[in-house]
C-alpha positions as CSV (number, residue, x, y, z in Angstrom):
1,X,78.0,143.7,144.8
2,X,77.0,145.6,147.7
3,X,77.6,149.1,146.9
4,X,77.4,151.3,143.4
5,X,78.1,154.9,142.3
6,X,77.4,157.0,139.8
7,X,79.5,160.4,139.1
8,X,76.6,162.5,138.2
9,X,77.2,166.2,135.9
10,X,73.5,166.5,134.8
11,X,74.4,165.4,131.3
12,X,72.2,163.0,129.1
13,X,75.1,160.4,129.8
14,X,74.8,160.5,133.5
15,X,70.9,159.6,132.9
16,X,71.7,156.7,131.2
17,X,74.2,155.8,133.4
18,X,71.4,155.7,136.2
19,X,68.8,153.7,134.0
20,X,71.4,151.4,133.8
21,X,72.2,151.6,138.1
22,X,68.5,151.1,138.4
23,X,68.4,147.8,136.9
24,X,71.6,146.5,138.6
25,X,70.9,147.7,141.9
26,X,67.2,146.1,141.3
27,X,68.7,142.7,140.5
28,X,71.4,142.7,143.4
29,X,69.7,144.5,145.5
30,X,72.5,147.4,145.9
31,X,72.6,150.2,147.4
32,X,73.3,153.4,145.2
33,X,75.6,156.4,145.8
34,X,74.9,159.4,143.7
35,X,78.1,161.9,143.5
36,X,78.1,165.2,142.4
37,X,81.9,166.8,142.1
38,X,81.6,170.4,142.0
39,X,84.5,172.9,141.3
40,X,83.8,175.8,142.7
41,X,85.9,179.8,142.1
42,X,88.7,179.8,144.2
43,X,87.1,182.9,146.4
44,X,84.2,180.9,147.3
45,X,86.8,178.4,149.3
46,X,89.2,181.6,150.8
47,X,86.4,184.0,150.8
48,X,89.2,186.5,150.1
49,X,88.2,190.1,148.9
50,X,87.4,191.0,145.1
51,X,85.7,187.5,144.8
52,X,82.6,187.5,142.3
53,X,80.8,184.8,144.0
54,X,79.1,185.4,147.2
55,X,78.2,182.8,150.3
56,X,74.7,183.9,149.0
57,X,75.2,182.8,146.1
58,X,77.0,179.7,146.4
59,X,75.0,178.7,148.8
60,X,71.7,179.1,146.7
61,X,73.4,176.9,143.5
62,X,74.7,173.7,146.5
63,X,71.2,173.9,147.3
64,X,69.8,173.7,143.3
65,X,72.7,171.0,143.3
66,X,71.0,169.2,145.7
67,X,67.5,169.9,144.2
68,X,68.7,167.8,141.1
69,X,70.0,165.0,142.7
70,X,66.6,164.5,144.4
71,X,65.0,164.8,141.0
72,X,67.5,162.1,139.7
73,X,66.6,160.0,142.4
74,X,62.7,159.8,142.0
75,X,63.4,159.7,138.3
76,X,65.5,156.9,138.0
77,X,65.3,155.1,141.4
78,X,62.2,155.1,142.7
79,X,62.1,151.7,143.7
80,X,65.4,151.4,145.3
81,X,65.2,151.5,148.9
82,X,69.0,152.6,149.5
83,X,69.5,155.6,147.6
84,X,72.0,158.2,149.2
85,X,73.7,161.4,147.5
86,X,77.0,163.2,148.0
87,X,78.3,166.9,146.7
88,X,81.9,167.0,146.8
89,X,84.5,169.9,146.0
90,X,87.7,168.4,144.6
91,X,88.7,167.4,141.6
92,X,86.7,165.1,139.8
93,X,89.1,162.1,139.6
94,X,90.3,162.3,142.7
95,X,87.0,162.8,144.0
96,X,85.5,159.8,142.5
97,X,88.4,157.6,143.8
98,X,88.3,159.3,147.1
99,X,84.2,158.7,147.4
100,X,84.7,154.9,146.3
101,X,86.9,154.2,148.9
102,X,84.9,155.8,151.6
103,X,82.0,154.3,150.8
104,X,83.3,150.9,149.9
105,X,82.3,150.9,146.7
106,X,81.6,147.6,144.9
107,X,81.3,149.4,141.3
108,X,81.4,152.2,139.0
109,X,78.5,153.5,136.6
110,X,78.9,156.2,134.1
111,X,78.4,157.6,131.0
112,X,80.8,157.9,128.1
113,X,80.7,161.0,125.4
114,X,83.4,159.1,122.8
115,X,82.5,157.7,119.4
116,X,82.9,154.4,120.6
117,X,82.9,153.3,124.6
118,X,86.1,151.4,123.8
119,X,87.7,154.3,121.9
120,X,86.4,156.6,125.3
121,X,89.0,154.6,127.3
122,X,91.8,154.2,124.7
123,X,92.5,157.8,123.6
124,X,93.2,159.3,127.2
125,X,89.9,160.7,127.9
126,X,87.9,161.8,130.8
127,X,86.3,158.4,131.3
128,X,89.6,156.5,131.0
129,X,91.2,159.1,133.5
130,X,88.7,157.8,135.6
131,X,89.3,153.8,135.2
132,X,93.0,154.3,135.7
133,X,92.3,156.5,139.3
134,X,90.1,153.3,140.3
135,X,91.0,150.0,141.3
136,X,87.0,148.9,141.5
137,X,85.3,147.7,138.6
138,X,84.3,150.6,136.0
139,X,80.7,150.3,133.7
140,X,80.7,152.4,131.0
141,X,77.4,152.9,129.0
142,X,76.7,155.6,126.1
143,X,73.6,154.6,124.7
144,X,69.8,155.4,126.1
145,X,68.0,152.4,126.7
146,X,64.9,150.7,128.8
147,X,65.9,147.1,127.7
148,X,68.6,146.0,129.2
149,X,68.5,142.4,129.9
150,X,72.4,141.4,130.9
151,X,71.5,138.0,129.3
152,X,74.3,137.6,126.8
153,X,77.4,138.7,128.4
154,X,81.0,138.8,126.5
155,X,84.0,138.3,128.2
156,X,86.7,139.4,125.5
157,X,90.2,138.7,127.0
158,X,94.0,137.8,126.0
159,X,93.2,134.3,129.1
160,X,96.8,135.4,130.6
161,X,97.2,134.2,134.1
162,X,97.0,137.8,135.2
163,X,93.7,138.3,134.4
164,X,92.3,135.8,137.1
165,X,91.4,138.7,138.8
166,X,89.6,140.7,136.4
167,X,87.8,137.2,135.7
168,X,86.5,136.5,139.2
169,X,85.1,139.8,139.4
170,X,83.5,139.5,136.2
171,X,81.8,136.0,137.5
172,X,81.2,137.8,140.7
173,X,78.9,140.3,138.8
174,X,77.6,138.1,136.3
175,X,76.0,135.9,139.1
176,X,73.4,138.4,139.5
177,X,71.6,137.6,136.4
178,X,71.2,134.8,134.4
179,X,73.5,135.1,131.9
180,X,75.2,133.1,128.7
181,X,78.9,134.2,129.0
182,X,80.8,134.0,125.8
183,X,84.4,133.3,126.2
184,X,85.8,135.8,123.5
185,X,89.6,135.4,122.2
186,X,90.5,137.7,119.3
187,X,93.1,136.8,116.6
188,X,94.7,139.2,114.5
189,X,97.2,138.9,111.7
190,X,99.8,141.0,113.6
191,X,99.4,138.5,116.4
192,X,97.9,135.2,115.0
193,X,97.5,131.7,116.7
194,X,95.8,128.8,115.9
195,X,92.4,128.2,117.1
196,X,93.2,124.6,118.5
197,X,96.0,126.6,121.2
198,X,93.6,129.9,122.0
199,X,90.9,127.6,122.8
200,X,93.1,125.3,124.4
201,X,94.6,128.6,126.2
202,X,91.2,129.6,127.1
203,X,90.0,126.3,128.7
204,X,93.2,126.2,130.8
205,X,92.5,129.4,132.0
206,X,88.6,128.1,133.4
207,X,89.3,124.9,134.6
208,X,89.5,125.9,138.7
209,X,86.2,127.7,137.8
210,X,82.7,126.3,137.8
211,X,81.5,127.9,134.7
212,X,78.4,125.9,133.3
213,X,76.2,128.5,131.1
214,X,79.5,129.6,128.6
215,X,80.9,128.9,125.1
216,X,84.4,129.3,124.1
217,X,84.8,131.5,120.4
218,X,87.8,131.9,118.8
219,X,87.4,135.0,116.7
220,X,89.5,136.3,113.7
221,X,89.6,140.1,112.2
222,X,91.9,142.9,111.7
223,X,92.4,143.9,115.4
224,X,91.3,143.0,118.7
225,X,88.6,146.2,118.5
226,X,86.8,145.8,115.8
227,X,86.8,142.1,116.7
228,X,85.2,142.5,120.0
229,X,82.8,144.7,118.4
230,X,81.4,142.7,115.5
231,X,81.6,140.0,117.6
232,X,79.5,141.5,119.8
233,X,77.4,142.7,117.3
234,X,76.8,139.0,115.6
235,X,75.9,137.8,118.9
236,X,73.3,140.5,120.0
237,X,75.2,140.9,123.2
238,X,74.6,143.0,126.2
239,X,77.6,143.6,127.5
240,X,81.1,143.4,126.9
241,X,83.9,142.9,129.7
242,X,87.6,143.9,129.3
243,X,90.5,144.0,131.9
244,X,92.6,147.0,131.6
245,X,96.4,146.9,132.5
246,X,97.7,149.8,134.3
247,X,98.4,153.6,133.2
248,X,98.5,152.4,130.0
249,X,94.4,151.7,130.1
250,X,93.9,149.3,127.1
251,X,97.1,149.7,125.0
252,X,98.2,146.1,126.0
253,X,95.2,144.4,125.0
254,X,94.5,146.4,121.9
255,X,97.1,146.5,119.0
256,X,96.7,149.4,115.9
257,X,94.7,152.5,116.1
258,X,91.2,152.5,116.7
259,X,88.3,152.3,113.9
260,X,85.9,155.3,113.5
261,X,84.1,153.8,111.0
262,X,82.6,151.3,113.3
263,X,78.7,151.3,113.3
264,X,77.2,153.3,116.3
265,X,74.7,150.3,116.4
266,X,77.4,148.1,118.0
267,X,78.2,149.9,121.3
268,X,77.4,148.1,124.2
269,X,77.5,149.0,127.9
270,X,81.5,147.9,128.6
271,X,82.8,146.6,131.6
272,X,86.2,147.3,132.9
273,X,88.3,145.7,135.5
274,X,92.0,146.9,136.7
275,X,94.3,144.9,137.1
């Protein structure tokens, strides 16, 4: 994990996105991309007459633009030796995807404004418009915290062959910290099976890797959600991992309609991977 970016909009969310960067790029020594999309009048682009926004003008809020990017940087990244911004005018989506390919980059920090992280992606929201545009890992983080320790690690997933992919990556980023991974396979009454074949599903799906820090659970409740998230919750994990399947973001792995009444105290920073 070479490279990571962060969509910044000057919200509270973007600042915890880049507390979280911070400690990332610390521990694997990343460098970190800052992007800014702005979206700007029409007339400031054509410059045609009757426009309200002068070059003056624009000119003076790309360079305040710039001024709080700085500011972001010695905030939050002070002791990061690669730090680089960006101000782009395009859509934000597209600019996001467009920057991440430029660049090269490795993965995706930002914030999320939904009740829940994993509802953020489900409903069709700003965030998951973003994780469908990408084919890079996406982390998602809501909460403000100094304590993030990436020490307990949840990888929550269905163990069908076509999430290899979304597993390698995960082991690829987990190998920056020293990590328990938990194994997580949710059963739910609309889709039950035994726990002697989703454990023995699970441990066919390791067996070319060299996993040695893990444990395999084999989790019942009401839907895969709420399972991931008490889960989660039990454990005192730091992060959960998921593998979204195509335009659909999450609807394959999660069954039923999302829970609102699910304790804020559960949300964890959530990991995403296309595939």
């Amino acid at each position: 994990m070479k490279k990571i970016l962060i969509p910044i909009d000057f919200s509270k969310h973007s600042e915890y996105a880049c507390v979280l960067a911070s400690k990332i790029a610390k521990k694997s020594n990343s460098e970190v991309h800052l992007l800014h999309m702005v979206e700007l009048p029409s007339g400031i682009v054509d410059m045609g007459a009757g426009n309200n926004f002068s070059i003056p003008e624009s000119m003076l809020y790309i360079r305040k633009v710039k001024d709080k990017l700085m500011n972001l940087k010695s905030a939050f990244f002070s002791k990061i030796p690669n730090v680089h911004h960006a101000i782009r005018f395009q859509n934000p989506y597209e600019g996001i995807r467009d920057y991440s390919k430029k660049i090269d980059a490795d993965l995706v920090i930002m914030g999320s404004k939904g009740h829940t992280a994993l509802e953020e992606i489900l409903i069709g929201s700003n965030t998951e418009k973003t994780v469908r545009s990408l084919d890079i890992p996406v982390l998602i983080t809501k909460k403000e915290s100094d304590n993030f320790k990436f020490k307990k690690l949840v990888f929550a997933s269905t163990f069908e062959k076509d999430e290899a992919r979304a597993f390698e990556g995960f082991l690829d980023f987990s190998t920056n910290f020293k990590a328990k991974i938990h194994l997580l396979k949710i059963n739910t009454p609309q889709k039950f099976e035994n726990t002697s074949s989703s454990k023995k599903k699970v441990e066919t799906f390791i067996e070319k890797y060299n996993l040695d820090n893990y444990s395999i659970h084999i989790y019942n409740d009401n839907s895969v959600e709420e399972g991931i998230l008490n889960f989660s919750d039990e454990k005192d994990v730091d992060l959960i991992s998921l593998a979204t399947h195509g335009r659909s973001g999450l609807s394959r792995f999660f069954n039923g309609s999302v829970s609102l009444n699910l304790s804020k105290n559960v949300l964890k920073p959530v990991l995403t991977f296309k595939v």
